[in-house]
DSSP file (Angstrom, degrees, kcal/mol; ACC not computed):
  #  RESIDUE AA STRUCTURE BP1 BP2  ACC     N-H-->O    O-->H-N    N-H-->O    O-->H-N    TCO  KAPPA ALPHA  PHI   PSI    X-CA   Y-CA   Z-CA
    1    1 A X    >         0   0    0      0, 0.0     3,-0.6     0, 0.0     2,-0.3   0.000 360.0 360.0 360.0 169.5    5.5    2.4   -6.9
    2    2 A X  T 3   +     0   0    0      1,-0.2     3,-0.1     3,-0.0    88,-0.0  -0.710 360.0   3.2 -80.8 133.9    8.3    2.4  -10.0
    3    3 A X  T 3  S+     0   0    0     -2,-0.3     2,-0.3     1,-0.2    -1,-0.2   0.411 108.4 112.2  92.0   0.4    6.7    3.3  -13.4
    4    4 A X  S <  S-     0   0    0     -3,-0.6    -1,-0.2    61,-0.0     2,-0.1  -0.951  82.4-107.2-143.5 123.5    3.3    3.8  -11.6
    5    5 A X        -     0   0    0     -2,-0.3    88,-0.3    -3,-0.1    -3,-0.0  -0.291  42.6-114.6 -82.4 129.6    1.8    7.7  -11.5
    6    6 A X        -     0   0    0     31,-0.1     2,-0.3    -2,-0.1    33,-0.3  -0.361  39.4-166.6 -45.4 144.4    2.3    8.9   -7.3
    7    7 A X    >   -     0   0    0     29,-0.3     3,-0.5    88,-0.1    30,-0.1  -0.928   7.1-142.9-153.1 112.1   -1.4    9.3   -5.9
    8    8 A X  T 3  S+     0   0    0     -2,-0.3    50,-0.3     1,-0.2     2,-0.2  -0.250  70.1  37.1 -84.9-159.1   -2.0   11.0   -2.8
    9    9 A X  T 3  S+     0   0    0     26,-1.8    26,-0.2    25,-0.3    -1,-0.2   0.025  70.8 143.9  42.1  -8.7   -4.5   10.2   -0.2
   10   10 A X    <   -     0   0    0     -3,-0.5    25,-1.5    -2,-0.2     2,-0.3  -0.230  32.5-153.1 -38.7 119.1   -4.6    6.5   -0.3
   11   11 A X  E     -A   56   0A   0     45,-1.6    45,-2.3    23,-0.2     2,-0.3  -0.701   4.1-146.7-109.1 166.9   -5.1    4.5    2.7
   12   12 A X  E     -A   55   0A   0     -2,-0.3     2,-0.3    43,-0.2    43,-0.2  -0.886   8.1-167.8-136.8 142.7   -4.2    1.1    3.7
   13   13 A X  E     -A   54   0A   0     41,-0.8    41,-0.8    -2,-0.3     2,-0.4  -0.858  16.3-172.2-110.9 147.4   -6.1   -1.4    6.1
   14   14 A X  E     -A   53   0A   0     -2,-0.3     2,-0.7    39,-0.2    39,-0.2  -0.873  32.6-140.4-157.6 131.9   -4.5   -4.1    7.1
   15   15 A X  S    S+     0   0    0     37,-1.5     2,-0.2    -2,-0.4    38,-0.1   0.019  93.8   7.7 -73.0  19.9   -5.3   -7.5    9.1
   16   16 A X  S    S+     0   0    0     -2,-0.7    30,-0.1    36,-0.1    29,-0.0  -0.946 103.0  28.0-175.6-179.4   -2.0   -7.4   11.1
   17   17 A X  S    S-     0   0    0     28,-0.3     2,-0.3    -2,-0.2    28,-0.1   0.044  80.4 -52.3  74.7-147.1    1.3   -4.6   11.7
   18   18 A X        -     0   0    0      2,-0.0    26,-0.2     0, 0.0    -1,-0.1  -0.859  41.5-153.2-137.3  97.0    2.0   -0.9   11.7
   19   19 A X        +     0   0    0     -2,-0.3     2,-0.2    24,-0.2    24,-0.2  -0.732  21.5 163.3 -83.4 145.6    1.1    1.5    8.8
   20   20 A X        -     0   0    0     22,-0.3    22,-0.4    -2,-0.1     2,-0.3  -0.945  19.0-146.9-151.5 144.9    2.9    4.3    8.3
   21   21 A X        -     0   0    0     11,-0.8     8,-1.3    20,-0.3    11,-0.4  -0.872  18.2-111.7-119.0 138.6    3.3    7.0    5.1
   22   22 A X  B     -D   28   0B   0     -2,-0.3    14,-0.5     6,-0.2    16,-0.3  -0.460  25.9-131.3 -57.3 126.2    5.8    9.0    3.6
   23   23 A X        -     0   0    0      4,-2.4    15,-0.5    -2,-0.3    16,-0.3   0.574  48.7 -73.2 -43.8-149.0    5.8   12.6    3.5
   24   24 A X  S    S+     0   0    0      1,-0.2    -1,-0.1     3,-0.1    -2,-0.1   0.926 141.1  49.2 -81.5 -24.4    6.4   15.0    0.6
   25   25 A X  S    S-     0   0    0      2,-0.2    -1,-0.2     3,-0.0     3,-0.1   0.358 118.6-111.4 -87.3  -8.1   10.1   13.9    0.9
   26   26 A X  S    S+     0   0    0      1,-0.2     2,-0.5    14,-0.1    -4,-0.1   0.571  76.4 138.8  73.7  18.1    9.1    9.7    1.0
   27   27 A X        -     0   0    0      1,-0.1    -4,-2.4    -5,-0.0    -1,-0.2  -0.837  68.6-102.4-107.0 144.3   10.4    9.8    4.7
   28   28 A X  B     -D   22   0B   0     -2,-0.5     2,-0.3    -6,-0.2    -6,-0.2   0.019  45.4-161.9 -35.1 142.6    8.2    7.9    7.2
   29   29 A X        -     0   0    0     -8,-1.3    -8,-0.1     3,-0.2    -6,-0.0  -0.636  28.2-161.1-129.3 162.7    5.8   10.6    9.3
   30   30 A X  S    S+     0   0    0     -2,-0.3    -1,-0.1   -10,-0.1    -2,-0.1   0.133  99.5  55.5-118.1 -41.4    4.0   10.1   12.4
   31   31 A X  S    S+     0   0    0     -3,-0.1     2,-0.5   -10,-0.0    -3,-0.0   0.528  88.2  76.4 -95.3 -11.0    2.1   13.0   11.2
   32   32 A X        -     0   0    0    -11,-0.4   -11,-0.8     1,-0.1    -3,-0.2  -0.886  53.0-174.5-113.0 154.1    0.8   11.9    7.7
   33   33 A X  S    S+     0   0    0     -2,-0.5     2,-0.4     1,-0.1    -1,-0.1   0.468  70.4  17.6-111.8  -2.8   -2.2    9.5    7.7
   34   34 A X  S    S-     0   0    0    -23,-0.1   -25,-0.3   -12,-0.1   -23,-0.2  -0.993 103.8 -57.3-154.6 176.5   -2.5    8.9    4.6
   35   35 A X        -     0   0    0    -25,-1.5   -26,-1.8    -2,-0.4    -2,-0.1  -0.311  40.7-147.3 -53.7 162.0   -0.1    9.3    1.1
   36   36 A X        -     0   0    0    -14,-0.5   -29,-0.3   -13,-0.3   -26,-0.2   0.103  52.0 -77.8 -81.8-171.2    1.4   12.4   -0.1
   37   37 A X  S    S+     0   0    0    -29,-0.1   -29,-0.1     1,-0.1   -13,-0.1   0.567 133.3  68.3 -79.9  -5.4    1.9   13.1   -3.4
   38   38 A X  S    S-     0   0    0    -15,-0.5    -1,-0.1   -16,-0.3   -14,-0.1   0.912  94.9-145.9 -58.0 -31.2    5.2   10.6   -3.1
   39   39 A X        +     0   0    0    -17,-0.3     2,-0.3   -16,-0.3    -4,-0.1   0.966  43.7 152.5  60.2  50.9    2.4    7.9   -2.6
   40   40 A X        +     0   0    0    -18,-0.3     2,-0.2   -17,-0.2    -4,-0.2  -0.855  10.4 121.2-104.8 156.7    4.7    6.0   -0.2
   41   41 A X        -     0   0    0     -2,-0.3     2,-0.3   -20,-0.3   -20,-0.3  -0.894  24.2-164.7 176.9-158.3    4.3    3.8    2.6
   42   42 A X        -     0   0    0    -22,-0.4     2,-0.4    -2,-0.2   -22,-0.3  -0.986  17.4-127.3-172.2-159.9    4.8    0.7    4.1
   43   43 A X        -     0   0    0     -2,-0.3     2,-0.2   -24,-0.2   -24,-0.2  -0.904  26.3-176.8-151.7 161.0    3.5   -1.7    7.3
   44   44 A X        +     0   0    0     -2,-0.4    -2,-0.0   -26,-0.2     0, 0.0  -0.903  52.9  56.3-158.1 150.1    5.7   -3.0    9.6
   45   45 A X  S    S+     0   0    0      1,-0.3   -28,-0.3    -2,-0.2    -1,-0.0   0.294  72.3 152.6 119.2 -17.1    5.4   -5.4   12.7
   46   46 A X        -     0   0    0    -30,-0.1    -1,-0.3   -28,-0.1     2,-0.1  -0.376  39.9-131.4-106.5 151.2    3.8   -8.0   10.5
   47   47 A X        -     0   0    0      1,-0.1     2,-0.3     3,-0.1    -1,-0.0  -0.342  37.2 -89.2 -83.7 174.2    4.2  -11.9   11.3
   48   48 A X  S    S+     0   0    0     -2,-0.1     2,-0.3     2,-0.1    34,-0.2  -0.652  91.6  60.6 -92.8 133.7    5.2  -14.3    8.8
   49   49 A X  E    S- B   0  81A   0     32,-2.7    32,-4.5    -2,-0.3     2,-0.6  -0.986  97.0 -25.6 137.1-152.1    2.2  -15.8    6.7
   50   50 A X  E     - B   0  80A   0     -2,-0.3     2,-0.5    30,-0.2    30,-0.2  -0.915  59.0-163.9-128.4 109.1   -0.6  -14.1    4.3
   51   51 A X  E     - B   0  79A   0     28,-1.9    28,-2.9    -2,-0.6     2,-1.0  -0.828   5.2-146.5 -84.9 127.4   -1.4  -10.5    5.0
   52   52 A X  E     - B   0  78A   0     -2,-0.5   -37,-1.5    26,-0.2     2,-0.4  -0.772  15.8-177.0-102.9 119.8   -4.2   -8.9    3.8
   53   53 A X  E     -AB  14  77A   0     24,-2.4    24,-5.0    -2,-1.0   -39,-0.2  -0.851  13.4-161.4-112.5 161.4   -4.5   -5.6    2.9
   54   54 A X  E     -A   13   0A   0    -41,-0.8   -41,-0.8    -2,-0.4     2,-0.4  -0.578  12.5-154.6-113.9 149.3   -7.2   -3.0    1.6
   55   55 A X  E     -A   12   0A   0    -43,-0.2     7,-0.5    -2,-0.2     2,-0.4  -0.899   2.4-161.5-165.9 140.5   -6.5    0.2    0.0
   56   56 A X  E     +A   11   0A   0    -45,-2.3   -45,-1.6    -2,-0.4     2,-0.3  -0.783  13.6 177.8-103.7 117.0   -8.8    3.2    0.0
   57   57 A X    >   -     0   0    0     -2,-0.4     3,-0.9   -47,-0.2   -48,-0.1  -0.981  39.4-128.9-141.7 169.1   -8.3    6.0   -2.6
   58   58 A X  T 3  S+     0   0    0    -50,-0.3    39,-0.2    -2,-0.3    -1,-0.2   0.832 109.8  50.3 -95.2 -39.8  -10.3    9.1   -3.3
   59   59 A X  T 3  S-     0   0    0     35,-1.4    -1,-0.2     1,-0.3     2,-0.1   0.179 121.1 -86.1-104.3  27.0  -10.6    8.1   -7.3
   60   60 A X  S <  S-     0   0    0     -3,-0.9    -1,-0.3    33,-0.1    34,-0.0  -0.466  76.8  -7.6 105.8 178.9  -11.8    4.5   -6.7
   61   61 A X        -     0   0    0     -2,-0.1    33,-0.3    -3,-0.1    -5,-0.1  -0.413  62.0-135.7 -56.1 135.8  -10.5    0.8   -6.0
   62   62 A X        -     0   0    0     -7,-0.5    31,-0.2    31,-0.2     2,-0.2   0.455  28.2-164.1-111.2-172.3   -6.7    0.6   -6.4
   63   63 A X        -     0   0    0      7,-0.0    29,-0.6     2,-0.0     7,-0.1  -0.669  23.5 -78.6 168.9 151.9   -5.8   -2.6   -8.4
   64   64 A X  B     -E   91   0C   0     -2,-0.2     2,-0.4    27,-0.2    27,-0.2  -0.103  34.5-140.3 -79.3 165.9   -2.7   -4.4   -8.9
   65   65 A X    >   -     0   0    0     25,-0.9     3,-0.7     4,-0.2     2,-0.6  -0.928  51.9 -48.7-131.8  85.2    0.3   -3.6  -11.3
   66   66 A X  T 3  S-     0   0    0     -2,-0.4    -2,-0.1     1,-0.2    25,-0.0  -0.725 120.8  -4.3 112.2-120.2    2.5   -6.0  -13.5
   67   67 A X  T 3  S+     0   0    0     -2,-0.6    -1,-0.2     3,-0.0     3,-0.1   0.819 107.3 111.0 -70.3 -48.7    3.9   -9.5  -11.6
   68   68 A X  S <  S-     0   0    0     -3,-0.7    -2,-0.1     1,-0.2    21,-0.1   0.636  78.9 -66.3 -33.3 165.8    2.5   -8.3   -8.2
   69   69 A X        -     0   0    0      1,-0.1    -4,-0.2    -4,-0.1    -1,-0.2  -0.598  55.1 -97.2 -88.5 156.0   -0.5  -10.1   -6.5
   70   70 A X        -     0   0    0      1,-0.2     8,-0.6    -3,-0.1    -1,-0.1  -0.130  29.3-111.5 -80.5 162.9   -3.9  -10.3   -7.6
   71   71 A X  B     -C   77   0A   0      6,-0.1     2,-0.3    -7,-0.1     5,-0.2  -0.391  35.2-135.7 -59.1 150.2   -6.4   -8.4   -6.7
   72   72 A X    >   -     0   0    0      4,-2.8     3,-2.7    -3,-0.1    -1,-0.1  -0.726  27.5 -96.8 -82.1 170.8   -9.1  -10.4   -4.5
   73   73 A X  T 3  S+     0   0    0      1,-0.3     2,-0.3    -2,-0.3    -1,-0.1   0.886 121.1  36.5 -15.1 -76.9  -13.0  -10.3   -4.8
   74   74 A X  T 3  S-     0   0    0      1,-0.1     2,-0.6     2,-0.0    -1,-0.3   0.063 124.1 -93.7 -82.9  30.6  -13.7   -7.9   -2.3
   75   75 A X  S <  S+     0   0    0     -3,-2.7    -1,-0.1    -2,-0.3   -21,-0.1  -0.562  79.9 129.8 126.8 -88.3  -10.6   -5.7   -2.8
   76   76 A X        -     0   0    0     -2,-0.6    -4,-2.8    -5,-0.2     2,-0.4   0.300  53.7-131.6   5.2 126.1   -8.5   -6.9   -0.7
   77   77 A X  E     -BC  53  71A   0    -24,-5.0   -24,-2.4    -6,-0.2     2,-0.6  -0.940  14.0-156.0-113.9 111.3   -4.3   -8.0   -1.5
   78   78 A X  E     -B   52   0A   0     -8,-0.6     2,-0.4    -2,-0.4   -26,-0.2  -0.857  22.9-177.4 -68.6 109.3   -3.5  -11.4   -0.2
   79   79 A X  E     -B   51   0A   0    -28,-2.9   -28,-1.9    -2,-0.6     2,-0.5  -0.902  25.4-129.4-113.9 154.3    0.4  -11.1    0.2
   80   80 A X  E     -B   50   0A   0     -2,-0.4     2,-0.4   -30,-0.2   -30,-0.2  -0.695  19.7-153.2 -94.8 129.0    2.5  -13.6    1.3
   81   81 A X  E     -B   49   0A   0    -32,-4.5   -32,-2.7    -2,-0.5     2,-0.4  -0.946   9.2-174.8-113.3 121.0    5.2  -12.8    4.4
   82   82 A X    >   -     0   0    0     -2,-0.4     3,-1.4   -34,-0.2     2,-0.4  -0.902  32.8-111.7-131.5 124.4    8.6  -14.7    4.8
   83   83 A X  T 3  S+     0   0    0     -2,-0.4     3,-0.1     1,-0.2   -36,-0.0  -0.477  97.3  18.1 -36.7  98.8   10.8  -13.8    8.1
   84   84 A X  T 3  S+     0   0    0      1,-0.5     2,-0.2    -2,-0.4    -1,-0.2   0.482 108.1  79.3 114.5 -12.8   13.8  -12.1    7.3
   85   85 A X  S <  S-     0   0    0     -3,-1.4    -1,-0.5     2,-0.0     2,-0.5  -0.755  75.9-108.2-131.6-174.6   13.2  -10.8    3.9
   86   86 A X        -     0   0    0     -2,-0.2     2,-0.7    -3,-0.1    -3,-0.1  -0.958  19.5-150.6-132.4 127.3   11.1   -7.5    2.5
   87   87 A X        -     0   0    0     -2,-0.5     2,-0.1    -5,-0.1    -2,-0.0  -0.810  16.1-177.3 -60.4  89.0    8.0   -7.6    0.8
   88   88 A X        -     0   0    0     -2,-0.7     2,-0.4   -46,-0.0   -46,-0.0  -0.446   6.1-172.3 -73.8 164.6    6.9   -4.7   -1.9
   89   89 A X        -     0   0    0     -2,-0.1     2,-0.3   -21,-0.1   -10,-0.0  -0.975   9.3-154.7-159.3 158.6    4.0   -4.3   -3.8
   90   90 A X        +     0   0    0     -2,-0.4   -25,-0.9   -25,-0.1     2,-0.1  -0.953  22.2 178.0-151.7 122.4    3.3   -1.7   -6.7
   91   91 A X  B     -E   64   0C   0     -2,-0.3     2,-0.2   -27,-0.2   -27,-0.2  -0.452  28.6-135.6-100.9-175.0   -0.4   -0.5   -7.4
   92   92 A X        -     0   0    0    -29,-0.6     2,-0.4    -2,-0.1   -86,-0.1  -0.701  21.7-175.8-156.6 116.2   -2.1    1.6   -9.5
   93   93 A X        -     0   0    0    -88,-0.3   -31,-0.2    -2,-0.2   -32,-0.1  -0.950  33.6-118.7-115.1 107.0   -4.8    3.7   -7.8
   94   94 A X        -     0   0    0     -2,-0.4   -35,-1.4   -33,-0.3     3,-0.1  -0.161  38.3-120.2 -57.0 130.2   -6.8    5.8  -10.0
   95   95 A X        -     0   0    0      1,-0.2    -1,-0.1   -37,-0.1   -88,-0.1  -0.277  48.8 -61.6 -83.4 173.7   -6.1    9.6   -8.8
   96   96 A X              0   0    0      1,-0.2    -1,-0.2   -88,-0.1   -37,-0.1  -0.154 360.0 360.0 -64.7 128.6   -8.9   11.8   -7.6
   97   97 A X              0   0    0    -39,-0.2    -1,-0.2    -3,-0.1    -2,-0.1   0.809 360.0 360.0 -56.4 360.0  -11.7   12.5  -10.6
């Protein structure tokens, strides 16, 4: 995310799409499975409606950043998806102790 410290190993679950993470360079891999130190990623694939995603990091629960959407209960980022436009979202996932 902008303004927000790069964290590798985070992983994303997600109720719909395609995840895929940047390398060391922030370009989409086939071959990494979870962030780099860029801490990039994305989904793609996903229908229009409220996605939820999960995100896994080695130094505890991830949690949301500024404007972005809130966190829910169990984790878990309800985001809203509109056909035709691009969603982001900016965390802040505490790095490994």
């Amino acid at each position: 995310g902008q303004n927000t410290p790069k964290i590798d190993g985070v992983v994303a679950r997600v109720s719909q799409g395609q995840i895929f993470y940047g390398n060391s360079l922030g370009l989409a891999s086939p071959d990494v499975t979870e962030t780099t130190g860029n801490g990039s990623g994305g989904i793609l694939n996903v229908q229009p409606g409220m996605l939820n995603v999960v995100f896994d990091a080695p130094g505890g629960p991830c949690t949301e950043h500024g404007f972005h959407w809130k966190i829910n209960e169990d984790g878990s980022f309800t985001i809203p998806i509109e056909a035709g436009f691009t969603t982001a979202i900016d965390l802040v996932c505490p790095p490994t102790p």
